[in-house]
C-alpha positions as CSV (number, residue, x, y, z in Angstrom):
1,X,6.5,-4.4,-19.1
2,X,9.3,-6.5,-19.9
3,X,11.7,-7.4,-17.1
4,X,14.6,-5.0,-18.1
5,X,11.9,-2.3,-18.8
6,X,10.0,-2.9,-15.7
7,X,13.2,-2.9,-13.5
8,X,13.9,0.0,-15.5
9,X,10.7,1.8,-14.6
10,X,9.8,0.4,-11.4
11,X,8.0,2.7,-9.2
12,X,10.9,3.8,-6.9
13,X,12.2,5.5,-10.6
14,X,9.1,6.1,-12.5
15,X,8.9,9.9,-13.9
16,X,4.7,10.4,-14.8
17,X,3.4,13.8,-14.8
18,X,4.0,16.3,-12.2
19,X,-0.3,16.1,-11.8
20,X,-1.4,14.5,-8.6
21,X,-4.2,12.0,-9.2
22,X,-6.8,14.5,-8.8
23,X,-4.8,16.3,-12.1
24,X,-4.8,19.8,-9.9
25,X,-0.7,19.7,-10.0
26,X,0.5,18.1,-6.6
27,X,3.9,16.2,-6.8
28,X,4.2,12.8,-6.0
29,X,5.7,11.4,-2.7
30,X,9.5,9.7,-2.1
31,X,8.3,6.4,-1.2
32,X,11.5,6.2,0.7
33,X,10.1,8.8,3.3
34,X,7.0,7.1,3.9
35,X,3.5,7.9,4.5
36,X,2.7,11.3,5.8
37,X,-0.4,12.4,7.8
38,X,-3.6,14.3,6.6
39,X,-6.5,15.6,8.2
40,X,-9.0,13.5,5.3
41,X,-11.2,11.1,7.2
42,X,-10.5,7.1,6.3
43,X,-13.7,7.2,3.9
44,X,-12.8,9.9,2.2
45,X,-9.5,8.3,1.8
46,X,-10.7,5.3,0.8
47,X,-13.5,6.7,-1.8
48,X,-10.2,8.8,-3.3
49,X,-7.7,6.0,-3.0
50,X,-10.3,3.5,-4.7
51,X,-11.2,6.0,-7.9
52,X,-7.4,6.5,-8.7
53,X,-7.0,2.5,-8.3
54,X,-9.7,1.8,-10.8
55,X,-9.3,4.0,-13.2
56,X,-5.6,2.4,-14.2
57,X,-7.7,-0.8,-14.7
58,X,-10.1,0.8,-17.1
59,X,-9.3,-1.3,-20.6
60,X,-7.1,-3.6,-18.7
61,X,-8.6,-7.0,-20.2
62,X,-9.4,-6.1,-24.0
63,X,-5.6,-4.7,-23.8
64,X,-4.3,-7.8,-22.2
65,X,-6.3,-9.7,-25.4
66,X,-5.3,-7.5,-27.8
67,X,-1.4,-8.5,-26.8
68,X,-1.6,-12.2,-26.5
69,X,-3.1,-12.2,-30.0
70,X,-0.5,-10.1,-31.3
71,X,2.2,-12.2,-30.1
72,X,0.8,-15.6,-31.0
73,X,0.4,-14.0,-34.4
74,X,4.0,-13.1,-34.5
75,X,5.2,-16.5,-33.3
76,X,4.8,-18.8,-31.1
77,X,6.1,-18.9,-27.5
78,X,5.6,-21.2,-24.5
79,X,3.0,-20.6,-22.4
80,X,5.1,-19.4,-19.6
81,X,7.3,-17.2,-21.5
82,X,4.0,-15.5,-23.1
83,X,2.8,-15.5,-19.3
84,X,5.8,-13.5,-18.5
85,X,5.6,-11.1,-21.5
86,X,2.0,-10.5,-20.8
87,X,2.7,-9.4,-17.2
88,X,5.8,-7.1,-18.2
89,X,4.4,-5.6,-20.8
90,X,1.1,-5.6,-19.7
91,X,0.4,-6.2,-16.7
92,X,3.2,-4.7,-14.5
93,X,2.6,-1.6,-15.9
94,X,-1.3,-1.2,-15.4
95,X,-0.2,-2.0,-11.8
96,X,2.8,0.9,-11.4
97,X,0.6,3.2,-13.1
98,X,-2.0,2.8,-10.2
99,X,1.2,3.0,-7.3
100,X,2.3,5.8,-8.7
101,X,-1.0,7.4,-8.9
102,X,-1.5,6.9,-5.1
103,X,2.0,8.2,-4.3
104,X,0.9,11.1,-5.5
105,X,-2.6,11.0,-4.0
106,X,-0.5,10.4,-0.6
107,X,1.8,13.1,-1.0
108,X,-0.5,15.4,-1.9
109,X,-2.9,14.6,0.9
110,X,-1.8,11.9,3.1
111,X,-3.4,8.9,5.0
112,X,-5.8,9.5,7.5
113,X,-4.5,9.9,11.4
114,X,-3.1,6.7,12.8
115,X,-3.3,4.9,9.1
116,X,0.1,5.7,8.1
117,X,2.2,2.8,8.9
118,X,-0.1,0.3,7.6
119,X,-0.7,2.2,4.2
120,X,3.1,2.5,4.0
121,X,3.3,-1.6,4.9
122,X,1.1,-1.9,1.9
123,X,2.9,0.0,-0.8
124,X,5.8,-1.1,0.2
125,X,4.4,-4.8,-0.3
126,X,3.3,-3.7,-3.5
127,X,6.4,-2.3,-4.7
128,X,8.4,-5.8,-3.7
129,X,5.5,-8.1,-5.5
130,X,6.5,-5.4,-9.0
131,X,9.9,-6.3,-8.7
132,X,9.4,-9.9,-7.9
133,X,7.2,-10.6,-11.0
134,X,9.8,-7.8,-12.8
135,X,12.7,-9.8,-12.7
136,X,11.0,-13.6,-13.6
137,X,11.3,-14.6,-17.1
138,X,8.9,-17.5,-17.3
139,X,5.6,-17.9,-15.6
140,X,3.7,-20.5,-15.5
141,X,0.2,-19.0,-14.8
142,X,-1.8,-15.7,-14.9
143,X,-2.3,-16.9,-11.4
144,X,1.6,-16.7,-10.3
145,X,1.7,-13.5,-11.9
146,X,-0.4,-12.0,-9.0
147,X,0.2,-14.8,-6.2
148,X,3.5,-12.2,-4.9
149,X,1.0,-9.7,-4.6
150,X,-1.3,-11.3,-1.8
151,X,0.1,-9.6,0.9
152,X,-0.7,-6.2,0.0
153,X,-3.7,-7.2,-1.3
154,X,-4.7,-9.0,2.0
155,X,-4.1,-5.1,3.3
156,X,-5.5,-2.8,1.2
157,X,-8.9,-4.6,1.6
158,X,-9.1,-5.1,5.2
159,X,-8.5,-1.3,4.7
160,X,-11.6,-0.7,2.1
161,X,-8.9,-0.6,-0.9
162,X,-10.2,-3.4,-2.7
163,X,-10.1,-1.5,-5.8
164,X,-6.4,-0.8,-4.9
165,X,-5.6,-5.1,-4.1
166,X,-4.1,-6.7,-7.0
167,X,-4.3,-10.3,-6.2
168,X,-4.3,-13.1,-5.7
169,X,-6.0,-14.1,-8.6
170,X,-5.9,-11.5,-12.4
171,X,-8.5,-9.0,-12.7
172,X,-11.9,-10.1,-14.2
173,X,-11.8,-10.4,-18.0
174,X,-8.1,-11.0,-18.1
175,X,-7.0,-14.6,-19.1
176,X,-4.4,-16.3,-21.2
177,X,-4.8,-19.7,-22.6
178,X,-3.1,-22.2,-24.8
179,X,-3.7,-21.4,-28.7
């Protein structure tokens, strides 16, 4: 996503489908209200938490390819403005897909007992490191892209989320490099 549409979109004012993650119709949760409790165990959570994550990765790589050719077949850019364009238009919304998704796994089922404040310290982490990389406009590195994103990833897997922790380094398979 481009900076304008990723401001545009971020998660606080993303719309998706009124589906919860699980697609049996559960609404998504006000991230302003924070986390709320359920009576799942932490695996369960976790196994839940981690399917949503990775399935908004699925494809991830051969789309990130299939854009940086495009582009340098269209004209040719720096490297850190190409950087840039492949994390807003890319990227950053691969990664607000899978927030939103587990928003609405949260609000339809909540984090386990006594979990709640440090799955809220998380997303809210997450949701800074979107509007962080949203708002730069040249990038030096794939590597930069997702270096804002290391606290939250630090979090979700201590917590068993690793398919949830974007960063500190791009997903496997994804790379940019000079023409």
């Amino acid at each position: 996503m481009l900076a304008p549409i990723v401001a545009a979109l971020a998660v606080g004012g993303c719309g998706g489908d009124s589906g919860d993650a699980e697609g049996d119709g559960g609404g998504g949760v006000d991230s302003s209200e924070g986390v709320s409790t359920s009576s799942l165990s932490k695996p369960e959570f976790v196994k839940r938490a981690n399917s949503v994550c990775a399935m908004e990765t699925v494809g991830l790589a051969e789309e990130a390819a299939t854009f940086v050719e495009m582009q340098r077949r269209r004209r040719h850019k720096p490297l850190p403005v190409l950087t840039a364009d492949l994390a807003h238009f890319v990227l950053l919304p691969a990664i607000e897909r899978q927030l939103w998704r587990l928003y609405q796994l949260i609000g339809k089922l909540g984090a386990p007992r006594g979990d709640e404040e440090r799955i809220d310290e998380a997303l809210d982490l997450e949701r800074l490191a979107v509007d962080a990389v949203a708002t730069t406009h040249r990038i030096p590195s794939l590597k930069a892209v997702y270096r804002p994103f290391r606290a939250s990833a630090r979090i979700f897997r201590a917590y068993g989320l690793g398919a949830c922790a974007n960063g500190p380094a791009p997903p496997v398979g994804v790379s940019i490099s000079r023409p």
